[in-house]
Structures are given as structure tokens and as C-alpha cells.
Legacy VTK file of the C-alpha trace (Angstrom):
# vtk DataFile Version 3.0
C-alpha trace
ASCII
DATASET POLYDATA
POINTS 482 float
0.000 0.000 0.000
0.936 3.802 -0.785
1.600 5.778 2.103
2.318 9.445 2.234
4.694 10.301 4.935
3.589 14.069 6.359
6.546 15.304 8.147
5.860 18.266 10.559
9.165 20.247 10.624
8.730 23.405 12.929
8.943 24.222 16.636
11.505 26.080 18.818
13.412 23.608 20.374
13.625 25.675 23.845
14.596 22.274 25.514
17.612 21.550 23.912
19.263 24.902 24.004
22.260 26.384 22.695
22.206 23.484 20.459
18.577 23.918 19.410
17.526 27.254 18.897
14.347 29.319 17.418
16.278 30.002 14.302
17.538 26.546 13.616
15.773 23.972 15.962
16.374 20.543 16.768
15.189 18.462 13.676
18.171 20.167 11.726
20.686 19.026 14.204
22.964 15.917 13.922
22.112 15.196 18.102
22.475 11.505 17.294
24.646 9.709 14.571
26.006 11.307 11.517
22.640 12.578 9.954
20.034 15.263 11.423
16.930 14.356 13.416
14.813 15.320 10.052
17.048 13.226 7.385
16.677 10.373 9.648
13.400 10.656 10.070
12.718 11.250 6.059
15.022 8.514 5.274
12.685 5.979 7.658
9.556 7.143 5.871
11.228 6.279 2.316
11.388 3.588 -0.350
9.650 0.043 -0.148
9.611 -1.771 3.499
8.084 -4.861 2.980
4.235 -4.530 1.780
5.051 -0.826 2.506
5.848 2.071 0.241
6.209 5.206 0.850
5.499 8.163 -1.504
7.914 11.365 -1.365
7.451 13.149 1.660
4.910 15.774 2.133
6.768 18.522 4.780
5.339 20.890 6.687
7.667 23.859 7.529
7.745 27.201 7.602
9.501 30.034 5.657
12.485 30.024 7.141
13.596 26.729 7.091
11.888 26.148 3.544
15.745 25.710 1.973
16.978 24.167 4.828
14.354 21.170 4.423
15.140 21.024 0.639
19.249 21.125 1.287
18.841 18.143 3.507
16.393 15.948 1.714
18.765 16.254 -1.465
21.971 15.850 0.896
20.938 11.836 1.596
19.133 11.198 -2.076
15.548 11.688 -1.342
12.918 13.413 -3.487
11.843 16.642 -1.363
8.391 16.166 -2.888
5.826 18.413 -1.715
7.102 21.357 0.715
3.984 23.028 2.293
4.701 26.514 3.911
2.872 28.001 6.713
2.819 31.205 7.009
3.203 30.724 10.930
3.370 28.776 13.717
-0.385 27.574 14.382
0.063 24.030 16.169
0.002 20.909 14.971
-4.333 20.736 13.961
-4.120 23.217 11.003
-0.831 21.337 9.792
-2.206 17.999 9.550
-5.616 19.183 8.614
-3.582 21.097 5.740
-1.600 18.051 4.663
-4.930 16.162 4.431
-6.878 18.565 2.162
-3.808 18.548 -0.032
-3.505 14.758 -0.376
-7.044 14.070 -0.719
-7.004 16.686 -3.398
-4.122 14.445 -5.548
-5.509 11.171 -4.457
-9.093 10.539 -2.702
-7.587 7.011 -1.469
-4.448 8.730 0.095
-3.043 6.828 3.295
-1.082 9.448 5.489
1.159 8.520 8.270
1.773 11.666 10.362
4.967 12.048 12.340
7.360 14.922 13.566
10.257 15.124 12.418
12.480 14.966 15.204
12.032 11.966 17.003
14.604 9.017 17.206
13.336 5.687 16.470
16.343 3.068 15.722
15.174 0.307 14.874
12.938 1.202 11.655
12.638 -2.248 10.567
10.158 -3.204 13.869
8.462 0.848 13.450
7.215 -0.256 9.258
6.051 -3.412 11.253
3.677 -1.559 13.467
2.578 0.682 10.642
1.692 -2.331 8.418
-0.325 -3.443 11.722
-2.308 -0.421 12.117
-3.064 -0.828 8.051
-5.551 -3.053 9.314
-7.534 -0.612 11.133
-7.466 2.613 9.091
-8.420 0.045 6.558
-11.481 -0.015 9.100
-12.215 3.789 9.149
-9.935 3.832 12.254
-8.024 6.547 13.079
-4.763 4.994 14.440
-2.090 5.966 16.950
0.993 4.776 18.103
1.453 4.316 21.429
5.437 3.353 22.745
5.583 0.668 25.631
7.238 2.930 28.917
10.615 2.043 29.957
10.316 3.758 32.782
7.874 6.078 35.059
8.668 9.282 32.904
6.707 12.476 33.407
7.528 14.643 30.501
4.886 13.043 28.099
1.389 12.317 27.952
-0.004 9.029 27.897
-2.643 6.668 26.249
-5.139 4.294 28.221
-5.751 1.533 26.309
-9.620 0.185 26.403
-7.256 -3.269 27.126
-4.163 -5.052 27.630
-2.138 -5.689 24.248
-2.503 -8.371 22.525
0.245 -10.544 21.884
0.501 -10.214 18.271
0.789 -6.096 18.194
-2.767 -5.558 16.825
-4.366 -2.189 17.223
-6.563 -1.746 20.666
-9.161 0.836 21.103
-8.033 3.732 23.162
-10.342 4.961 26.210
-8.774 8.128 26.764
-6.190 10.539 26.632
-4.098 11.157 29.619
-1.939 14.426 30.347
1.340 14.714 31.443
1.284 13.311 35.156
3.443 13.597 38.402
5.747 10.786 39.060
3.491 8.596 41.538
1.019 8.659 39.125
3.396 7.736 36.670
4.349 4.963 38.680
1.110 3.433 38.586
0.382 3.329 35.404
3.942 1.871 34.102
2.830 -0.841 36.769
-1.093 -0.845 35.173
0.568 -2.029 31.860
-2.001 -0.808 29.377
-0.910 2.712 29.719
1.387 4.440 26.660
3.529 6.796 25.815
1.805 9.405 23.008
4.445 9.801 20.244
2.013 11.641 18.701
2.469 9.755 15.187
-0.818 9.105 13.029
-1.989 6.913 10.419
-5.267 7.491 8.921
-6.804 7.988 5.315
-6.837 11.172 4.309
-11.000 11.424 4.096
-10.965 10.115 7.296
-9.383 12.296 9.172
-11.002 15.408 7.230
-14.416 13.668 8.007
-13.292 14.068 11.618
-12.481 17.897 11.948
-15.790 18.627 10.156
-17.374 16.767 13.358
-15.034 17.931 16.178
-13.035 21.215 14.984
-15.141 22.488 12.339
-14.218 26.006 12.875
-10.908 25.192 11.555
-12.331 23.721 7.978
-13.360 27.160 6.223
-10.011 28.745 6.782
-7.258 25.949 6.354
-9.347 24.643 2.913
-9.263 28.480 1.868
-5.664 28.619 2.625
-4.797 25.334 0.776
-7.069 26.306 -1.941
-5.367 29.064 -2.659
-1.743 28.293 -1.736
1.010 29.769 -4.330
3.438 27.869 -6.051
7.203 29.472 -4.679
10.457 28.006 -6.107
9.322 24.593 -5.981
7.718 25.071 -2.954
3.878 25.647 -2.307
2.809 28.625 0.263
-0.210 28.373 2.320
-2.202 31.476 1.923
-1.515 33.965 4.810
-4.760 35.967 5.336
-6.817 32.746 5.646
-4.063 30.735 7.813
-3.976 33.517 10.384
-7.550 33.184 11.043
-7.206 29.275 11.960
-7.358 28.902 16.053
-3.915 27.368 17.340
-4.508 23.993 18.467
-2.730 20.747 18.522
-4.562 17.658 17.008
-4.710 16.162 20.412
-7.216 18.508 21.778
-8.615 19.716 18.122
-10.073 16.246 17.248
-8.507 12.977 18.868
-9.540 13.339 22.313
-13.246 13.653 21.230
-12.895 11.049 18.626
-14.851 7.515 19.062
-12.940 5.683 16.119
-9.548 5.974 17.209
-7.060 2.991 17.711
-3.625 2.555 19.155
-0.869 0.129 17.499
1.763 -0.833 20.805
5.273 -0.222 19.908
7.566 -1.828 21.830
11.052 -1.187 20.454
13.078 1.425 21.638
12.211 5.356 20.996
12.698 9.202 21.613
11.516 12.298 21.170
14.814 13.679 22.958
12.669 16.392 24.833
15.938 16.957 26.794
19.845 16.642 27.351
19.119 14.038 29.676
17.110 12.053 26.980
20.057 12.729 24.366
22.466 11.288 27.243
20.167 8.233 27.023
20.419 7.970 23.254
24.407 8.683 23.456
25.461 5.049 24.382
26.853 5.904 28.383
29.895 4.228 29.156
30.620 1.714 32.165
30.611 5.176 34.241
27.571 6.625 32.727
29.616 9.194 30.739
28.361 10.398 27.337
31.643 12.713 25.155
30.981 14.203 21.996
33.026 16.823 19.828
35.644 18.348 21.907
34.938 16.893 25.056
36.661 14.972 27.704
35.873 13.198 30.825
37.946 12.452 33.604
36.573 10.682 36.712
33.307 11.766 35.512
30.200 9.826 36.588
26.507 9.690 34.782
27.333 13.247 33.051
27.126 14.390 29.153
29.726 16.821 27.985
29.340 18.031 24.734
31.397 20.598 22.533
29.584 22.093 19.382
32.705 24.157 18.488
35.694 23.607 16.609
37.354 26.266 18.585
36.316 24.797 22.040
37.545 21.973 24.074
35.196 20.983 27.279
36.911 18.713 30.001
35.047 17.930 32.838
36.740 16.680 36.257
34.970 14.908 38.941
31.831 15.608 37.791
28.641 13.697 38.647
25.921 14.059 37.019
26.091 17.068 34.922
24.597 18.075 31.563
27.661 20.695 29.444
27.380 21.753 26.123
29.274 24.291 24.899
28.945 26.474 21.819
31.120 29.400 20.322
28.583 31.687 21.836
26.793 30.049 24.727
27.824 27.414 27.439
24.852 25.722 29.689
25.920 23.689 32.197
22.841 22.131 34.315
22.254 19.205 37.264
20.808 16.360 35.341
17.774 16.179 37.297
16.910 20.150 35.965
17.081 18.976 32.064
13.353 19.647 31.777
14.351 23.602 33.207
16.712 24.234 30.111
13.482 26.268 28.634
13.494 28.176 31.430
16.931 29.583 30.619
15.872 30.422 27.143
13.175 32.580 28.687
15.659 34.189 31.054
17.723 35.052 28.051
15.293 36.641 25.924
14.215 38.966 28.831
17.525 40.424 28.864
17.729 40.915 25.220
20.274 38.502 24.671
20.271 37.037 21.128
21.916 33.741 21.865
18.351 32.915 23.144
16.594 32.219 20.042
19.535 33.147 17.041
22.159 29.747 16.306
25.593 31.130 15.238
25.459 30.034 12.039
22.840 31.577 10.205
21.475 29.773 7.441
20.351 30.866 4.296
19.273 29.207 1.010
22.934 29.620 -0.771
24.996 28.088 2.238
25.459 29.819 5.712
27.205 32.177 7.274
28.620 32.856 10.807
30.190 36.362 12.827
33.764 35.502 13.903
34.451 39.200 15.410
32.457 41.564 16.282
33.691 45.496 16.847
32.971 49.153 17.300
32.575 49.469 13.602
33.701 46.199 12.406
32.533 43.004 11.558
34.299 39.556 10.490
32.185 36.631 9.302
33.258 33.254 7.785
30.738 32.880 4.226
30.181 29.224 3.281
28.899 29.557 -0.407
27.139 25.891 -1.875
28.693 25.101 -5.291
26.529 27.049 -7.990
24.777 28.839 -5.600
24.898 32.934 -5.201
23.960 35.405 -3.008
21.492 38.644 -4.577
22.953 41.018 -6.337
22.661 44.190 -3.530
24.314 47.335 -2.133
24.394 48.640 1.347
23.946 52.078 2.881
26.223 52.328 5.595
29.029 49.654 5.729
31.936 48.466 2.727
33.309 44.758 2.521
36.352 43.658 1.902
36.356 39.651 0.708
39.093 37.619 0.873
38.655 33.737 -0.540
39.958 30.718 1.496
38.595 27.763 -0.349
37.211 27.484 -3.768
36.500 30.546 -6.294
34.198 33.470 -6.125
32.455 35.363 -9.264
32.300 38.515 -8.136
30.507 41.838 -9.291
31.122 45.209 -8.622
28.715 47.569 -10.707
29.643 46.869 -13.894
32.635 44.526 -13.084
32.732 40.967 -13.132
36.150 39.058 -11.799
37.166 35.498 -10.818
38.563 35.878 -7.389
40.120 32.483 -6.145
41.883 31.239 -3.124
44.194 33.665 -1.982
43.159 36.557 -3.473
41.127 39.485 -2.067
38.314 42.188 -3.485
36.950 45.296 -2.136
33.218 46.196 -2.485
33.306 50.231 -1.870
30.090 51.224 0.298
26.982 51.981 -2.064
28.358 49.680 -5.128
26.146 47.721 -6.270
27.641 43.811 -5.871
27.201 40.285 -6.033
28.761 36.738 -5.091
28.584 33.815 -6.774
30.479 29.864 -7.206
30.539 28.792 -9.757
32.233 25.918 -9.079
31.416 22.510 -8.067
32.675 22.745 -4.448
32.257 24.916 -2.011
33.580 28.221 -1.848
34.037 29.709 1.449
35.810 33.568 2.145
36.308 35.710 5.327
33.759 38.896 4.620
35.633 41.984 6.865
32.424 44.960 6.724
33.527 48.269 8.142
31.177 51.212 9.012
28.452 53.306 11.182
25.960 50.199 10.868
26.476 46.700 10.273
22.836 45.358 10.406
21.720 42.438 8.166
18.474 44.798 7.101
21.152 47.280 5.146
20.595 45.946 2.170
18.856 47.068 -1.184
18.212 43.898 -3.340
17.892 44.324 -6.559
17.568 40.706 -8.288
17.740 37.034 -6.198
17.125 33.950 -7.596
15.277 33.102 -4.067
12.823 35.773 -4.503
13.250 37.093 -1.309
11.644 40.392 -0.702
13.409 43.896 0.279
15.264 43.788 3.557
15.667 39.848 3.859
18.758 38.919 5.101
21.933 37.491 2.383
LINES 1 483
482 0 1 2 3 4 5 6 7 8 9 10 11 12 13 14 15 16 17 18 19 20 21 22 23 24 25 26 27 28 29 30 31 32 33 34 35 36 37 38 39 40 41 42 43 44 45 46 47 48 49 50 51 52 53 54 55 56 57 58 59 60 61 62 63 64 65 66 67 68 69 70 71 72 73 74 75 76 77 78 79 80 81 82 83 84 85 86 87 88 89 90 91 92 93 94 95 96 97 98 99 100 101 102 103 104 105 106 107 108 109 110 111 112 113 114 115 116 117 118 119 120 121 122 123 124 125 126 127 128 129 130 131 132 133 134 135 136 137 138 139 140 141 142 143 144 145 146 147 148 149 150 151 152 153 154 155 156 157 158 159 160 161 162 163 164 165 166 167 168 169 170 171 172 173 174 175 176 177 178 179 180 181 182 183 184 185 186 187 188 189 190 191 192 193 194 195 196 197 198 199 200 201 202 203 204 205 206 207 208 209 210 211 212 213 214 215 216 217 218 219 220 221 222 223 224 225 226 227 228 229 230 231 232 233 234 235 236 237 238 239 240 241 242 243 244 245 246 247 248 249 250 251 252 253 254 255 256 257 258 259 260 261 262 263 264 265 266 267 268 269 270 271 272 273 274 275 276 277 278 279 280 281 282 283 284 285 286 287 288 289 290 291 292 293 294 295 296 297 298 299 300 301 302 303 304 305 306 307 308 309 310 311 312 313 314 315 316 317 318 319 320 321 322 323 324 325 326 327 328 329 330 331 332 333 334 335 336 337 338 339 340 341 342 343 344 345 346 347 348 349 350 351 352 353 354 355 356 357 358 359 360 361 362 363 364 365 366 367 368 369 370 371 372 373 374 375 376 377 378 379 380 381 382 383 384 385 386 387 388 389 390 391 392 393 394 395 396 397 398 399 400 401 402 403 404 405 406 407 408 409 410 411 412 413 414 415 416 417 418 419 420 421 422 423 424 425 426 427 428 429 430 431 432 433 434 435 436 437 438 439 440 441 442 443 444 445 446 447 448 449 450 451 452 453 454 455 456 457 458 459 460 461 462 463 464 465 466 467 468 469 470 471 472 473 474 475 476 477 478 479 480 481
């Protein structure tokens, strides 16, 4: 059977801070293994398992990370297929309700198995198994959850009741309610109960089945998400939601929108091992502990270190830790958090903290991405500015000129087209250009690696908003950033 895997790719990722980050959250992040959260999780949802096949992806994301989502999916070989944009943030309910009315729309049989895009789940092999299970039931008119067997009393997610104990064969049981986040006696009991799960909040359902459902139990939602979708613009291969109608949808997760008052909803067990790392501590769990329980990663090193994660995220920074007992330290070029394992759930709290005091580290990463590469602020000055440029082979910035600041490039790896008014050059490793303040200028590689230079900008204001665009390939509007 076809399946179309719906990938919700936004959030803030307060949680896992510095590494996660408003501007470039979690999903995007290699936490775990070589690939990011998202590639993993688009690479699981791919190809043929078994009597399974899965369609290209259909994403969810917003504008921001619109090029990020498309640089990764072509990164590991998959088809980006349909990228929906929402004009912002509204909760998971309008995304899935939007992803439904656009699959039903290209195929009134479409099968669509719901899942964000930031969850670990290693063994995929025994996850297709409990989606070909639950087959059975949306085959049914059943609107089917997953629900993970508890390894342990945990209080950071909600849970499901079953209407009965799991079978022994993995079949879909009826659920009997939804059940919120609880303390940890409560917890307790129902880990000891045994027909109690954790919600992973991962759907499978047809597509007319779960639109059948919001028109019973959310149908204030239906006239503006189908007016949005109806009218959604095509965008450089991507297709954006219509603003004015998305803005008047209510923000409201799926959970409380439709499945809690649902009658035809099922729940497939799942009893192999799985994630949403909602915190260091879970990513400690994921990160193989030693003998000691000591998780290293990047730059890091332990010594006589017990049940503690250090982690470095910079090339410039080494972390040691000494005599440390469980700690949680990850350090970035621009932020450091170092927290008591038993306050991982608090990290959000910091982020809050932050942005009251203004401080950008709370919600900006240090490398900002954009849709020709990235870029990242080495030194910053009274009237001075050095930044590292990372340039993607054939890739190039708008052409643009600035009111208040001149640059002075100098290539490292790689060759740079540049343009300077009328003035086109090859500048390549080694060499250096200066772009006067007010010319009108341009970068480009056109090469097949990447090209990366050291940008030096001098003058009274070095803003990202001083720019004047005057063509982009990206078809990004007046005062957007690169």
C-alpha cells in the first residue's frame, strides 16, 4: 500500500538549548549519529519496506527553514516532494488538517502517516512493522495511533489508556482516553497498570478520514485551512499556504482539536526502543553511556566523571570535565549551559531568562542559514565586523548594495564570481576584493565545491536589514537577510 509520509518540521526547540535554537531547531541538528533528526526521520519514511511504500514526503515547515528542508532531503538522495509553507506557527491541527486537504485533493484514497520530524526511532525495521499493523484498522475507518511501551515512570509526556491489555501479536486496541502529562506517583502506577502508553504523537489514517473528523469535532478550523490550501502559491518549488486565511485558523494541537473527542480511534503498541529527545538528559540516554555513565561528543573529555554528558559544538572549544557527577555541558562558540541532570526539563526556562535580557543567543544559532549556504560572525567590533561565508557550489547570493558599511572579501577555499557595478572578476583562493560602500555587488560559485571567504564589513551600521536587493534567484523580498 501507498503511504504518504507528512513530516511536521517546525517548533523552537527551547529544551535543547544552545544546540537547538528558534532560528535553527532541533530536527536540523545531527544530536544523534552522523545525519540530522529530520534526514533520519525522512530517510525511515522512504522507499519500499516490505508490503510498505512510501510516496515522497509531504513537509510541513515554515519560511524560514523552507531551503533548509530542501538542502537536507537532497543531501541523503531523497525526493523533497511536496514542501507546504505556513505562514506561521499555528500548532500541529491546522498542519495535519492542511496536509490532508492537499492529499485528498491528488488522491481521494491517500493513506497518510503523520509524524514529527524529530524523534529518534532506531530500529525502523520493527516501526514499518507496526505501521503495516495499524493498516488493518485505518483500513477499518480507524483513526490509528501509536502508542510506545514505557521504559520507565517518565513524566515529561502524555499518555494513552488503552480500552485493554495488548494483545500478543501487536494488533491495534481501542483507546479509552487521553491522559496528560502526570506527576511521578502517578506515573508509577500506570507503568505498573501495563495498558498505559507513551503518546508519540504519530498518526496513520486515510486522508478522508481524518477530514471527516475535523468537520465533526473542529469544524471552525475547515473554512479557513481549505481556503488557505485552496489558494496556496506555487514558490520556487515550494507551495505557500495562503496567509490571510491561515492567520484566522485557532492554534490547536490535534490532540485537543479532534482525537480526544474522537470515538474511532485505535492505538498500534510499539515496543522497540524510541525518543523524542525532549531533553539533554534524553540525548544522554540515546548517546550510548559508558561503564561510568559518561556520554563525550566533539571536543569533550571526561575524567573521573560519573553519569554526566559533555558536549562541545565548536571547533574552537575543548570541554573537560573533572569529577563531575551528574552534569549536563554543552558548549557552543557563543553560549555554554551547564545544568544538574535532574533540571534537564528547566533548560526552557533559561531560554526565557535570556530573551528577557535581550540577549540574542536565546533564540539566534551562530550560524545563520540561508538558502545559498550559511554564514557565521567571527568578530564583532565598534565598527567592524568579520564573518566566515560558506557559499554551496553554484549557488549565489542577490545582487545588492548597502547604505552604511563596505566589505572587503578575501577567498579561502574554492573561487568566487564577483561583481562590482559593472565589473565581473574570478577571485580564487588567496586573493582578495573590495566592495566600496553603495556599489552595487554580487557573489557567486561557480564551481562545483564549495567556496568559502572571510567577509571583513567596516562602518556606522552593520545590520543584516542594510541591504537594497535588486535581483535574487530566491525571490526574497526587500530587507531579507543574504
Amino acid at each position: 500500500m501507498l503511504i504518504t509520509p507528512v513530516l511536521l518540521c517546525g517548533g523552537s526547540g527551547t529544551r535543547l538549548w544552545p544546540l537547538s535554537r528558534k532560528s535553527y531547531p532541533k530536527q536540523f541538528v545531527p544530536l544523534v549519529g552522523e545525519e540530522t533528526l529530520f534526514q533520519a526521520s525522512a530517510r525511515r519514511l522512504s522507499g519500499t519496506a516490505g508490503a510498505l511504500e512510501f510516496s515522497a514526503p509531504l513537509v510541513l515547515t515554515n519560511s524560514d527553514f523552507r531551503f533548509i528542508v530542501a538542502e537536507q532531503l537532497q543531501a541523503i538522495g531523497l525526493d523533497p516532494g511536496t514542501i507546504l509553507i505556513e505562514p506561521e506557527g499555528r500548532n500541529t491541527a491546522p498542519a495535519v488538517l492542511a496536509a490532508a486537504l492537499h492529499a485528498h485533493e491528488q488522491d481521494k484514497n491517500a493513506v497518510l502517516l503523520v509524524a514529527p520530524s524529530d524523534h529518534v526511532v532506531p530500529d525502523a525495521a520493527a516501526f514499518h512493522a507496526a505501521v503495516a499493523r495499524g493498516l488493518e484498522a485505518v483500513a477499518r475507518g480507524q483513526l490509528v495511533t501509536f502508542g510506545i511501551t514505557p521504559t520507565h515512570a517518565e513524566t515529561a509526556y502524555g499518555y494513552l489508556e488503552l480500552a485493554s491489555a495488548p494483545n500478543s501479536d501487536g494488533a491495534a486496541v481501542p483507546l479509552k482516553q487521553f491522559v496528560e502529562k502526570p506527576d511521578l506517583a502517578r506515573a508509577t502506577e500506570m507503568l505498573a497498570a501495563g495498558n498505559y502508553k507513551w503518546n508519540a504523537g504519530i498518526f496513520l489514517f486515510r486522508a478522508s478520514d481524518i477530514i471527516a473528523a475535523f468537520r465533526v469535532h473542529a469544524p471552525t478550523l475547515m473554512a479557513p485551512i481549505e481556503a488557505a490550501v485552496a489558494t496556496a502559491t506555487p514558490d520556487l518549488g515550494f507551495l505557500r499556504l495562503n496567509p490571510d486565511q491561515w492567520g484566522e485558523a485557532e492554534d490547536i494541537s490535534i490532540d485537543y482539536a479532534v482525537m480526544e473527542k474522537a470515538t474511532n480511534l485505535s492505538v498500534v503498541p510499539f515496543d522497540a526502543a524510541w525518543s523524542d529527545l525532549g531533553g539533554w538528559d534524553a540525548v544522554w540516554r540515546e548517546g550510548n553511556p559508558d561503564d561510568r555513565g559518561v556520554v563525550t561528543s566533539g571536543g569533550a573529555t571526561a575524567i573521573d566523571c560519573q553519569n554526566t554528558l559533555l558536549r562541545s559544538d565548536s571547533e574552537r572549544m575543548e570541554v573537560v570535565g573533572i569529577g563531575l557527577e551528574n552534569i549536563i555541558a554543552v558548549a557552543m562558540n557563543d553560549a555554554v549551559l551547564i545544568a544538574d541532570s535532574s533540571s534537564a526539563q528547566d533548560v526552557k526556562k533559561a531560554v526565557a531568562e535570556l530573551k528577557k535580557k535581550g540577549a540574542s543567543q536565546a533564540t539566534t544559532f551562530p550560524k545563520d542559514h540561508r538558502p545559498w549556504g550559511w554564514f557565521e560572525s567571527l568578530v564583532v567590533g565598534d565598527r567592524f565586523q568579520v564573518k566566515r561565508i560558506h557559499v554551496h557550489p553554484g549557488a549565489s547570493l542577490s545582487l545588492q548594495s548597502h547604505f552604511h558599511r563596505s566589505e572587503h572579501w578575501i577567498v579561502v577555499e574554492g573561487t568566487a564570481r564577483v561583481t562590482i557595478d559593472d565589473h565581473q572578476q574570478l577571485v580564487t583562493e588567496n586573493q582578495s576584493v573590495y566592495i566600496p560602500l553603495g556599489a552595487v555587488h554580487r557573489m557567486e560559485n561557480p564551481g562545483t565545491v564549495p567556496m568559502v571567504l572571510i567577509e571583513v564589513q567596516t562602518g556606522t551600521y552593520l545590520g543584516e536589514d542594510d541591504i537594497v536587493r535588486y535581483e535574487d534567484i530566491y525571490a526574497r523580498g526587500q530587507g531579507a537577510k543574504g
